[in-house]
N, CA, C and O of each residue as an XYZ file, in Angstrom:
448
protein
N      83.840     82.610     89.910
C      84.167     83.171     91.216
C      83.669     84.615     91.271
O      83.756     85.197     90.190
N      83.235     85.227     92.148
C      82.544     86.610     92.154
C      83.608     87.060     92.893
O      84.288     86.597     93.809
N      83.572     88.339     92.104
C      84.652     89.585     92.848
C      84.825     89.961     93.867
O      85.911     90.346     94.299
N      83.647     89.921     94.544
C      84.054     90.182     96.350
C      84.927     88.985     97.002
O      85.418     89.071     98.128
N      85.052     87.917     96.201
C      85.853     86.518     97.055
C      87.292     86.364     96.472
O      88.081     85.420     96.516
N      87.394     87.916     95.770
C      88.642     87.488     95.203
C      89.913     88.356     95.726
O      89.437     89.335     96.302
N      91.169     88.400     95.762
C      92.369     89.654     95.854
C      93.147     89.470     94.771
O      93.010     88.374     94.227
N      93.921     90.213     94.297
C      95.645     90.302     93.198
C      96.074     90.309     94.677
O      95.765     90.924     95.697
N      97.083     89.162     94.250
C      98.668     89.315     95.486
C      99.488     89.876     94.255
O      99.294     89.691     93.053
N     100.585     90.710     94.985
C     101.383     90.978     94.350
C     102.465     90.631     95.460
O     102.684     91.228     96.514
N     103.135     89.404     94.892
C     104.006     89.078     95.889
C     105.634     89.245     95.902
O     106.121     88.723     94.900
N     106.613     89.840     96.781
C     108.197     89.979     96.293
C     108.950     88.650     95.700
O     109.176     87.662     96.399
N     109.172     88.716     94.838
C     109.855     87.547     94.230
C     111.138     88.242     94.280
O     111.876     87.742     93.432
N     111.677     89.126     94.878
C     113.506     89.677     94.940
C     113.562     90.733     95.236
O     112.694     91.425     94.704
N     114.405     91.376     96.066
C     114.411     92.498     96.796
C     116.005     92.311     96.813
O     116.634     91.352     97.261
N     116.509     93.520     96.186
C     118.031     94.047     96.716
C     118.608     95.166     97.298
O     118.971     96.078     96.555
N     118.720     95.235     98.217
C     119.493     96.670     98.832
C     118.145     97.446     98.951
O     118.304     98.572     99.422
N     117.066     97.176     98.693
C     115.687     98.101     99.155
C     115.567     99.088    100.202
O     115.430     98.894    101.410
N     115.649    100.328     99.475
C     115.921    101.380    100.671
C     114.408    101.296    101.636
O     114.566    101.404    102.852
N     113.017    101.115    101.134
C     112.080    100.558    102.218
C     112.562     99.289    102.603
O     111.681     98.718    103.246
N     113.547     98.622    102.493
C     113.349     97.640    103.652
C     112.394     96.231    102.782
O     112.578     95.126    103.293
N     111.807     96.261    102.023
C     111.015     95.425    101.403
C     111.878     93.785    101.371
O     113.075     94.039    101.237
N     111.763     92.982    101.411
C     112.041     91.351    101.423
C     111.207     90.703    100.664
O     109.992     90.890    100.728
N     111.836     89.765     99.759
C     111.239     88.709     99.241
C     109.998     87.900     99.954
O     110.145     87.661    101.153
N     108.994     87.534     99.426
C     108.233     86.540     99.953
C     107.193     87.834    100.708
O     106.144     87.366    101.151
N     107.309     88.930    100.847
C     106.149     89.931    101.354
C     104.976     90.756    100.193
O     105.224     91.330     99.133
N     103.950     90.582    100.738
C     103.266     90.885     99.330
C     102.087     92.207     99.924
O     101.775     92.670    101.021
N     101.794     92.385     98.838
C     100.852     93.920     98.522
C      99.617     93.428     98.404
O      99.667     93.702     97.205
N      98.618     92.987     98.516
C      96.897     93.055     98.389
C      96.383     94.063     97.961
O      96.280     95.160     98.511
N      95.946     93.639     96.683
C      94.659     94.728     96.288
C      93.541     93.722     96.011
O      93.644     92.521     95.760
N      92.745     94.280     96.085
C      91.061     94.413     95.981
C      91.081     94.434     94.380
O      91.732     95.232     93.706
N      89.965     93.062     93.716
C      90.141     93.411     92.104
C      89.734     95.205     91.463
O      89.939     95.480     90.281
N      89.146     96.275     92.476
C      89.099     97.030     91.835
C      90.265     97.542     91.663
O      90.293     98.215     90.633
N      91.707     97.506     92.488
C      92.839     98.022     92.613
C      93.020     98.855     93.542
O      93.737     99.854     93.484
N      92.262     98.420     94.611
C      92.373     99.424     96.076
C      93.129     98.237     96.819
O      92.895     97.038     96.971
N      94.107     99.076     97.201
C      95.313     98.167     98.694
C      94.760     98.438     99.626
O      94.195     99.405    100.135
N      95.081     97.005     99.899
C      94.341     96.605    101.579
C      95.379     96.412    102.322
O      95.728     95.232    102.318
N      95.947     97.022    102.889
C      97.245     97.561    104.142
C      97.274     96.952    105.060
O      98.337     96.867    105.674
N      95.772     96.090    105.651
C      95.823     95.010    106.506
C      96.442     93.708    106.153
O      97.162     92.991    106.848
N      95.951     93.516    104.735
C      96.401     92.200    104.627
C      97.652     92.420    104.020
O      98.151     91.298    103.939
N      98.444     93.252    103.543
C      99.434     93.238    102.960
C     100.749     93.064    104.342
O     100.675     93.444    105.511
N     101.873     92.353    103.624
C     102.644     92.510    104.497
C     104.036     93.052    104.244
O     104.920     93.169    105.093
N     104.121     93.421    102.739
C     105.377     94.488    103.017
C     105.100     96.001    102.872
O     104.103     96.340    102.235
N     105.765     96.767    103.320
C     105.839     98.289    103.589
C     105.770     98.391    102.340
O     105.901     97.682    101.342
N     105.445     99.836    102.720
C     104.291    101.115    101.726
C     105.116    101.012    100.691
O     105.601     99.903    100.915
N     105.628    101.404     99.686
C     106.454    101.722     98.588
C     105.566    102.307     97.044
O     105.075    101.706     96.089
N     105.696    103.873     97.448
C     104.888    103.824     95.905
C     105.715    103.126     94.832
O     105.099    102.490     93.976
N     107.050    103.176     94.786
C     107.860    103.087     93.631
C     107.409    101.245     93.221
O     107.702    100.925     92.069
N     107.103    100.726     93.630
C     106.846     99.243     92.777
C     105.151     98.869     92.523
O     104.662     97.950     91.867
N     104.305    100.246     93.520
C     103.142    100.368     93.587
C     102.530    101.203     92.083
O     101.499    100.929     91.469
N     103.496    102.225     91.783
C     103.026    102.600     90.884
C     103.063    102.326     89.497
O     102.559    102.878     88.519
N     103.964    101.095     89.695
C     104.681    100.261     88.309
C     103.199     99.366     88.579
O     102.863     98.584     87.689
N     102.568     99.461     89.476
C     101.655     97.838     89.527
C     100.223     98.616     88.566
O      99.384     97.837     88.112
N     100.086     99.787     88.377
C      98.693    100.212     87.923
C      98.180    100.228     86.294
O      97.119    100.444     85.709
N      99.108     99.990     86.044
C      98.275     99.466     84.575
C      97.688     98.372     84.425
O      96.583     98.097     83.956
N      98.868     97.480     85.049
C      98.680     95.966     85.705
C      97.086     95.295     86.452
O      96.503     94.212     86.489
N      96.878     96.703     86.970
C      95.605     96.429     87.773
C      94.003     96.686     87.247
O      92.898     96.190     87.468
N      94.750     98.091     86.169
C      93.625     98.596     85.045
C      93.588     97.243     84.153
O      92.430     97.015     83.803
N      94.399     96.397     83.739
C      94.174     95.837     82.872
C      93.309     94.299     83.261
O      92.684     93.548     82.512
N      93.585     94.214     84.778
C      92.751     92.789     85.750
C      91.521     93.242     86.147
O      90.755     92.529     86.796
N      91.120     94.969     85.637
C      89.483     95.222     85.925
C      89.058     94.730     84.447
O      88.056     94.031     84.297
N      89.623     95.009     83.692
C      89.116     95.289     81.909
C      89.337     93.664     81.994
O      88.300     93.002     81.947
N      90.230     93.149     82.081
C      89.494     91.299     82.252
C      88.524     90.533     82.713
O      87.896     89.634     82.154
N      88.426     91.134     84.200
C      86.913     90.850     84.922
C      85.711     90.609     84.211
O      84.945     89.665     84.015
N      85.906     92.728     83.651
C      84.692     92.727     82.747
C      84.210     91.987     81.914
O      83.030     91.651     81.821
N      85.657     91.490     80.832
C      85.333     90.233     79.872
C      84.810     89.352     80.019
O      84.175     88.812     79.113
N      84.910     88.782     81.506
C      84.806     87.094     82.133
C      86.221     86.360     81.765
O      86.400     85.180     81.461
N      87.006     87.239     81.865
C      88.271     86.555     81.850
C      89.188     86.381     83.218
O      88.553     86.828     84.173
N      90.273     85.954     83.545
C      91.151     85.532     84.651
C      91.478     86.851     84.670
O      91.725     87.288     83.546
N      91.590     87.854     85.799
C      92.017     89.061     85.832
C      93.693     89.086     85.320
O      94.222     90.011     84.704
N      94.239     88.028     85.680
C      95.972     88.232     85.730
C      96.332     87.778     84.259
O      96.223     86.610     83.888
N      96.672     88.578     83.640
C      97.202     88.546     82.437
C      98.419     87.451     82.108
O      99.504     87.891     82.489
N      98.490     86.292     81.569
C      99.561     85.097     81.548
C     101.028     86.012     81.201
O     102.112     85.749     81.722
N     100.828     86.981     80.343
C     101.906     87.402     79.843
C     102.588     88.626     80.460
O     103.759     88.991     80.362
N     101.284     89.309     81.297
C     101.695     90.466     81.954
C     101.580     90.460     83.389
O     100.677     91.073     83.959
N     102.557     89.719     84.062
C     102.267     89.362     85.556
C     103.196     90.015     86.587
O     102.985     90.421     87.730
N     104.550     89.981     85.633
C     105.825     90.243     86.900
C     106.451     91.504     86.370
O     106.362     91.811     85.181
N     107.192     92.352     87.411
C     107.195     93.960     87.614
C     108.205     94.160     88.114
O     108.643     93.173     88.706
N     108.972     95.258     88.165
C     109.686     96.092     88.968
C     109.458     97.168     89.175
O     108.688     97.851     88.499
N     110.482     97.785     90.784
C     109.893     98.915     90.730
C     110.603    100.093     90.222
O     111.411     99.910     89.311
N     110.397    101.416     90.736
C     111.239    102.247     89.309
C     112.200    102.328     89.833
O     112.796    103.192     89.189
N     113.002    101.923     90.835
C     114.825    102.384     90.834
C     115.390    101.891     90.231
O     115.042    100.729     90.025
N     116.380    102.291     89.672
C     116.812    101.299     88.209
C     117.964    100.789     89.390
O     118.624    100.115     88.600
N     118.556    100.647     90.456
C     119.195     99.386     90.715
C     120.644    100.300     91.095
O     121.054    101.431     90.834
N     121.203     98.974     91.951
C     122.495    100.024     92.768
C     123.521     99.851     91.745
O     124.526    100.561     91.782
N     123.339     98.854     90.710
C     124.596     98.670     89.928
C     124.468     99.958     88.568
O     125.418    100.286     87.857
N     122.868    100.600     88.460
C     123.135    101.625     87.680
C     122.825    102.847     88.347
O     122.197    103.728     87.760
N     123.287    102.999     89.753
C     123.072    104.747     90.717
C     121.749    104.463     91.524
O     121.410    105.194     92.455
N     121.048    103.411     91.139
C     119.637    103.897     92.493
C     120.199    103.354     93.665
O     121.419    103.433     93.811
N     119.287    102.655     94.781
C     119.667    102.292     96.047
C     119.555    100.477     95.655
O     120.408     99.670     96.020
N     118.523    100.179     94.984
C     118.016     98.859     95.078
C     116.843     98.406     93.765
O     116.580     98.965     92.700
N     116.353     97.234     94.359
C     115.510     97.332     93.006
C     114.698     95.709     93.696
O     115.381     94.812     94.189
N     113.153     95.644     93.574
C     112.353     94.885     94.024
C     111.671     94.484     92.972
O     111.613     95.351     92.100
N     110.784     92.861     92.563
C     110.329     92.792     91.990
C     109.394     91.578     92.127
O     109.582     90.499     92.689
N     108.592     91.941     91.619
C     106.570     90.934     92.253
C     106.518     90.329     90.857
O     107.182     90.526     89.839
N     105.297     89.363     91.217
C     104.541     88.681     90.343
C     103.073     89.111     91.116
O     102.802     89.464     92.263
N     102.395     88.925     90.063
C     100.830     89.302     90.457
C     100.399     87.723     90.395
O     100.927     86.849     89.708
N      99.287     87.596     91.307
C      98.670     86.425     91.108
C      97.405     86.811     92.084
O      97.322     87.669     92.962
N      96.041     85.443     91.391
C      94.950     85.549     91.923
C      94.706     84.892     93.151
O      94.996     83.702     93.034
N      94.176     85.256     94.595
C      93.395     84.678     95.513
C      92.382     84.845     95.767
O      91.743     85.890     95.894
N      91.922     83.080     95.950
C      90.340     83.360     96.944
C      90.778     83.712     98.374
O      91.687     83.216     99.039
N      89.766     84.849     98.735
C      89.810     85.049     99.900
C      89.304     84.157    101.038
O      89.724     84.011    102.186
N      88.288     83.610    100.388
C      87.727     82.450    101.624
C      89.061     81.310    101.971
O      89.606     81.316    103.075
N      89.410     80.509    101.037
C      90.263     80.178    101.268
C      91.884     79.899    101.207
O      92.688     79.059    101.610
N      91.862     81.358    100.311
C      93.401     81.675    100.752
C      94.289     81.269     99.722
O      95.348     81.858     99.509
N      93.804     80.049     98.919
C      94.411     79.650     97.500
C      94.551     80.582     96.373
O      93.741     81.390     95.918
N      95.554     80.344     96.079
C      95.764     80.985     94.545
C      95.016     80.022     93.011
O      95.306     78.907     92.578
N      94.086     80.952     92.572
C      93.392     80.690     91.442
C      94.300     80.910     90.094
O      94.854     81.973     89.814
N      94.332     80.134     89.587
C      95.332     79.628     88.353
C      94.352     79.945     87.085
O      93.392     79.179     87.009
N      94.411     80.602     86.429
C      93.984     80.638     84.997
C      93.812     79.128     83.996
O      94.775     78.584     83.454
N      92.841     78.789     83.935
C      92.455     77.720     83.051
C      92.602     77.676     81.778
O      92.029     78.606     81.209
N      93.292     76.768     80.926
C      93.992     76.828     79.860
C      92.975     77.134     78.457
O      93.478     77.224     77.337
């Protein structure tokens, strides 16, 4: 698959008390270089689970390069940095990364 036909979803798999407002099932788009695409994304801005996502994203370029599946099997799912209302933050959200073709919209699964 060539890189221009591809995105990382990073999609909400749980959202609690999220002071942005963020909901399950809304996801973040980046571009395999790790540039967010704000059009296609559909939950609000949040650096705090955005900036938990960038190693994540350094590490799906350094796969590319290999010829490997950008999404790491072992390193996929995230939170973001509020540690949570039960230890003083407001809330606490958390994604899985996964691959799409953009043409058609499917998620590309890593081959065993």
């Amino acid at each position: 698959m060539n890189k221009d036909d591809m995105e990382i979803v990073a999609e909400v798999t749980g959202a609690h008390h999220c002071a942005n407002f963020i909901r399950a099932g809304q996801t973040f788009v980046f571009s395999p270089d790790g540039l967010l695409d704000t059009s296609a994304s559909t939950a609000p801005l949040c650096l705090g689970v955005i900036a938990k996502l960038q190693p994540a994203l350094l590490l799906a370029q350094d796969r590319l390069e290999a010829g490997l599946h950008p999404i790491s099997p072992r390193f996929n799912t995230f939170d973001c940095f509020d540690t949570g209302i039960d230890h003083g933050g407001t809330g606490k959200v958390f994604v899985k990364l996964r691959l799409r073709d953009k043409k058609t919209g499917s998620f590309v699964e890593p081959t065993p």
